[in-house]
Residue, then its C-alpha position, 0 to 999 in steps of 0.5 A: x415493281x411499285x414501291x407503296x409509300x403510305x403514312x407520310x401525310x398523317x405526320x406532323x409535318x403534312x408531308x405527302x406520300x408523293x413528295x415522299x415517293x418523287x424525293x426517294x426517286x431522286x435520291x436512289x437510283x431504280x435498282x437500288x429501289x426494286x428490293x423494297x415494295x413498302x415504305x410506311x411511315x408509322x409513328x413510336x408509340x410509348x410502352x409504358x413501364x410494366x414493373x411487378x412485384x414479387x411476394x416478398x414485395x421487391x418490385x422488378x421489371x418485366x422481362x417481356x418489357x425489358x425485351x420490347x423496350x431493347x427492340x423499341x430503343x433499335x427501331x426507334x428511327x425506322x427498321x428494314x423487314x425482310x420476310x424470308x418466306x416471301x421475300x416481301x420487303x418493307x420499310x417503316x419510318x417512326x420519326x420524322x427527324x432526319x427523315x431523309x438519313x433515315x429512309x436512306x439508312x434502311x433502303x441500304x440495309x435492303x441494297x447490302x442485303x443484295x450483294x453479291x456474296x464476295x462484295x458483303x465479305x469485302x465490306x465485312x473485311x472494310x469494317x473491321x479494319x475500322x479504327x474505332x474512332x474512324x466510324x462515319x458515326x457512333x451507329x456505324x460502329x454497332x456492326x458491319x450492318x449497322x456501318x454499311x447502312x449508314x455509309x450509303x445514307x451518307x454516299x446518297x446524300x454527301x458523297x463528297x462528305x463520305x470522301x473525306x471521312x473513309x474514302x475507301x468505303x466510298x470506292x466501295x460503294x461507287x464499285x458495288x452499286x454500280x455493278x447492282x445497276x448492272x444486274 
């Protein structure tokens, strides 16, 4: 399966769509890139803020904004969709600020979403077993998802970093992904 890289070349750094594409193969191995078949770089936009007033004159906040604004300030970096019905997978990248961590960051929430049950029960128990204070980062704590997708940024990018911080997480990683090459 082709992966389409698109949007890259319209960001502010210049960078291509290739230099995208070759540094992604050089960072994820084939298997752990086969879920995914678009990756597209498409810049946040600014709601704007959309207040109404109401017949006394109080002015309060729209809730379909507040709504967006919660979705918008979660997607801020990026976001992995997975359409159930096709099984048509992207990613979309929405800055260009650590984009490495990032891309990483969303391809992992496309490997998590192809663990064996047993492995994502395993990961789930790790999780938990977290010491708040322990999270690689303040995003790792939101959820299990959240800390699985930031653990394999880390395991692609530092894995020797991801050793000293939760050296568990990383025998897990090493494990599973090595048993998803082998599928």
């Amino acid at each position: 399966m082709t992966l389409r890289v698109s949007g890259f070349d319209q960001a502010r750094q210049g960078i291509s769509n290739e230099e995208v594409l070759r540094v992604i193969c050089e960072l994820i191995p084939e298997p752990e890139r086969q879920g995914v078949q678009e990756l597209v770089y498409e810049p946040a936009v600014d709601l704007g803020v959309e207040l109404r007033a109401d017949r006394t004159g109080r002015v309060h906040l729209d809730i379909e904004y507040a709504m967006r604004q919660r979705y918008a300030k979660q997607a801020e970096l990026g976001f992995h969709e997975l359409r159930k019905d096709s099984g048509f997978e992207r990613i979309v990248i929405r800055t260009t600020e650590d984009m490495d961590g990032n891309i990483l960051h969303e391809f992992g929430h496309s490997v998590q979403n192809r663990l064996s049950s047993q492995a994502k029960s395993e990961w789930s128990r790790l999780h938990v077993l977290t010491a708040p204070e322990a999270f690689i980062s303040e995003r790792a704590s939101a959820d299990e998802d959240e800390d699985f997708a930031e653990c394999y940024a880390l395991f692609r990018l530092k894995p020797a970093r991801l050793r000293e911080l939760d050296p568990k997480k990383l025998a897990f990683l090493e494990s599973n992904l090595n048993a998803l090459r082998d599928v």
